[in-house]
C-alpha positions as CSV (number, residue, x, y, z in Angstrom):
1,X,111.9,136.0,65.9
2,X,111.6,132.7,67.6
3,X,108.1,132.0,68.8
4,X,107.4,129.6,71.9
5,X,105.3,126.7,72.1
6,X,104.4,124.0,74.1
7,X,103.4,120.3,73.3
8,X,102.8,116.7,74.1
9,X,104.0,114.7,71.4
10,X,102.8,110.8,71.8
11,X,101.2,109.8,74.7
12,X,102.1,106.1,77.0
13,X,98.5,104.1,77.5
14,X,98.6,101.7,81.0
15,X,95.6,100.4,81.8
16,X,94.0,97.5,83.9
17,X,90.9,95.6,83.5
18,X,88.8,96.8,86.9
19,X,86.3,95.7,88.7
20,X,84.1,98.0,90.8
21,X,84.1,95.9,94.2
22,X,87.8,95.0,93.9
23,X,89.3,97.3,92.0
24,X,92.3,96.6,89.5
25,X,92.8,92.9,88.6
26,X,96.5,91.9,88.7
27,X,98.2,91.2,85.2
28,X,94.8,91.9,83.0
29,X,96.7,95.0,81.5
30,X,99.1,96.4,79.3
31,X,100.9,99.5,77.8
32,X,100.8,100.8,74.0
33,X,102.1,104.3,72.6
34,X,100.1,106.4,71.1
35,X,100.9,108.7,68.3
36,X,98.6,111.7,69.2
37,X,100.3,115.2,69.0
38,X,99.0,118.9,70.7
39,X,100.6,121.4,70.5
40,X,99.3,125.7,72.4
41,X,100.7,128.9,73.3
42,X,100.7,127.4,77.1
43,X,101.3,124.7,78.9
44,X,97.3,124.8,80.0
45,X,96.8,125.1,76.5
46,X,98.0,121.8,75.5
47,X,96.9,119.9,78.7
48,X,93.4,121.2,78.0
49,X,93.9,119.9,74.3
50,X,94.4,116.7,75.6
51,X,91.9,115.9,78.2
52,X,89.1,117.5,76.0
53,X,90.0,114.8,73.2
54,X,90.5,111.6,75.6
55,X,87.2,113.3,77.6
56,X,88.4,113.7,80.7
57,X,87.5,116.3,83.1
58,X,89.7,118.4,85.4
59,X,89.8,115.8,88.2
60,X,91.0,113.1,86.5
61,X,94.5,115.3,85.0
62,X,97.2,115.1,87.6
63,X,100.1,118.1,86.7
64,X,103.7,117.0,87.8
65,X,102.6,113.4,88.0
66,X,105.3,111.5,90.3
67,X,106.8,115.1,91.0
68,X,108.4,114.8,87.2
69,X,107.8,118.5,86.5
70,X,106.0,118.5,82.6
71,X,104.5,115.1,83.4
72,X,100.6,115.1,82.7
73,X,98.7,111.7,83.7
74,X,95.3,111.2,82.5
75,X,92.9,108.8,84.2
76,X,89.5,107.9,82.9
77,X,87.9,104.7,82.3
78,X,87.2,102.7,79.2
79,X,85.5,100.1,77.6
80,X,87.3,97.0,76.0
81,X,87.5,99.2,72.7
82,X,89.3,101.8,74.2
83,X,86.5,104.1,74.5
84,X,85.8,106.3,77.4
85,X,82.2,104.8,79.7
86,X,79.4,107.4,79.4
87,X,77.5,107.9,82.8
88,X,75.0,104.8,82.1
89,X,77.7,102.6,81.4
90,X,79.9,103.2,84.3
91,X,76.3,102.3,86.4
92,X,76.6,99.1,84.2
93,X,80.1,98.4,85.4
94,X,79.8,99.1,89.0
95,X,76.5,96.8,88.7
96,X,79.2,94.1,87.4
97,X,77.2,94.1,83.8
98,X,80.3,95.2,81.8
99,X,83.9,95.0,81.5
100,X,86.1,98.3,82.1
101,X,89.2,99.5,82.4
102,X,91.3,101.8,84.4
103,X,93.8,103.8,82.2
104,X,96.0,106.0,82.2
105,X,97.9,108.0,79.4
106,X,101.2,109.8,80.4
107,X,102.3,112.9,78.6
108,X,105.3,115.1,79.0
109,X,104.4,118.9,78.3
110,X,107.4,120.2,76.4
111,X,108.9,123.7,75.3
112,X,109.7,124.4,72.1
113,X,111.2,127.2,69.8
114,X,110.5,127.0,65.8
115,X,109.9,123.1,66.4
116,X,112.6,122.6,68.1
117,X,112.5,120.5,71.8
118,X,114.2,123.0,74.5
């Protein structure tokens, strides 16, 4: 018998150097794929997989992103080695002592029977 999964399979990275006071600078970005794979029983399952290894919490995952039904976006902030800011460095960053970076990886939750995309 068929068993049924879900999974992301790569992930698009946009992301924007930003400043605290005014927000996003214009053109200071850029986009990249990246070749990370989950894959759980649920649709929650794989979302949860994800967030846990970027490190974002509940409030930074929007489900049906731009109403695209499967579309998972998300949103943290980084450092200029794509690593996500701990509490003491986001105070650094809104003090205007660091560089950071607003991103945001887009997934698409898929089904899938024996490996196969539905």
């Amino acid at each position: 018998m068929a068993e049924v999964l879900y999974q992301i399979n790569g992930l698009l990275k946009l992301w924007d150097e930003d400043t605290y006071k005014n927000g996003a600078i214009p053109d200071s970005g850029g986009m990249s794929d990246v070749d990370l794979h989950f894959r759980g029983k649920t649709p929650d399952d794989v979302i949860e997989q994800c967030g846990e290894y970027l490190h974002v919490d509940k409030d930074g995952i929007e489900r049906n992103a731009g109403d695209i039904n499967g579309r998972v976006d998300f949103s943290l902030m980084e450092d200029s080695n794509s690593c996500f800011l701990t509490k003491n460095e986001l105070k650094e960053w809104k003090k205007g002592k660091m560089k950071a970076y607003a991103v945001t990886y887009i997934a698409q939750v898929e089904m899938v029977i024996s490996g196969i995309p539905v």
